[in-house]
C-alpha positions as CSV (number, residue, x, y, z in Angstrom):
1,X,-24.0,-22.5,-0.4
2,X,-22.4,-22.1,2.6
3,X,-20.1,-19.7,4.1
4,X,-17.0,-20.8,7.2
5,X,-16.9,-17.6,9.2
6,X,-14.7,-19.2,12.0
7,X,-11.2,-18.0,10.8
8,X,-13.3,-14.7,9.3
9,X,-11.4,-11.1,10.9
10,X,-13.3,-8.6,9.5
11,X,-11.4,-5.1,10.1
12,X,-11.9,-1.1,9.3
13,X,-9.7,1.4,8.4
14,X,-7.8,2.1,11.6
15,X,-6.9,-1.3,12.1
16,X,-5.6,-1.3,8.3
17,X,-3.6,1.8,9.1
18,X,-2.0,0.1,11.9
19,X,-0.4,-2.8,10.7
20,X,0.2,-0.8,7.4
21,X,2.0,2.1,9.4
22,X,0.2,4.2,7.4
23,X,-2.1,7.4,6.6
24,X,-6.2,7.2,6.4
25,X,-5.8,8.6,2.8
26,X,-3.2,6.2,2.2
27,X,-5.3,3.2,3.6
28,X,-8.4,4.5,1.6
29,X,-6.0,5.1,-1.6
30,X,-4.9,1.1,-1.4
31,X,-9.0,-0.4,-1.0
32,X,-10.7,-2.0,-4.0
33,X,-14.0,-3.5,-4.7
34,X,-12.7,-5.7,-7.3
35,X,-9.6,-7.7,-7.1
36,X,-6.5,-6.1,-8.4
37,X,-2.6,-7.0,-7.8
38,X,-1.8,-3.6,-5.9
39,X,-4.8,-3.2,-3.9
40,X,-6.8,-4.6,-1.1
41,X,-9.9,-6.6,-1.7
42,X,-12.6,-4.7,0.1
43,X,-16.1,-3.8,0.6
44,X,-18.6,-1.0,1.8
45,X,-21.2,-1.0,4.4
46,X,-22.2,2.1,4.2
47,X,-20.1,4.5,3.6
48,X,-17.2,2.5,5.9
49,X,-14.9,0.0,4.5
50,X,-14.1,-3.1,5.8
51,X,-12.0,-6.0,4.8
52,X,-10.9,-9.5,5.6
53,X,-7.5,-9.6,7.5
54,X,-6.9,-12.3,5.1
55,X,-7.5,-9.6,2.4
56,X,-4.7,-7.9,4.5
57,X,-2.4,-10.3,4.9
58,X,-2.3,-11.3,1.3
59,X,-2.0,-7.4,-0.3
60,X,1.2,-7.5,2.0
61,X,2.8,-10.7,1.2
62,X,1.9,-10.0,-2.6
63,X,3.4,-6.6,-2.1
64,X,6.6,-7.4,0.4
65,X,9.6,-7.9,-1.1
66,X,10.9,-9.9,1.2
């Protein structure tokens, strides 16, 4: 199997904050391990999440309602 990391962001919590406009708690409140429709696909390493900006984008554009 093979992975295409080229187009891969990977970003933290501050970052999410950021373009969310929003709280750490807030931010932490909206990550998921597993996929679900009002949260952002995420992941651990440690004890820091990180997600795809992708992962991002796509909680945002399910969630606009624009």
């Amino acid at each position: 199997m093979t992975f295409n990391t080229e187009n891969l962001e990977i970003i933290d919590i501050n970052t999410i904050c950021d373009v969310l406009n929003c709280s750490k708690n807030t931010a932490y409140s909206l990550l998921s391990e597993t996929p679900e429709k009002e949260k952002i696909t995420a992941w651990k390493i440690g004890s820091r999440w990180k997600c795809s900006r992708a992962a991002l984008d796509e909680y945002i554009r399910r969630n606009s309602h624009i």
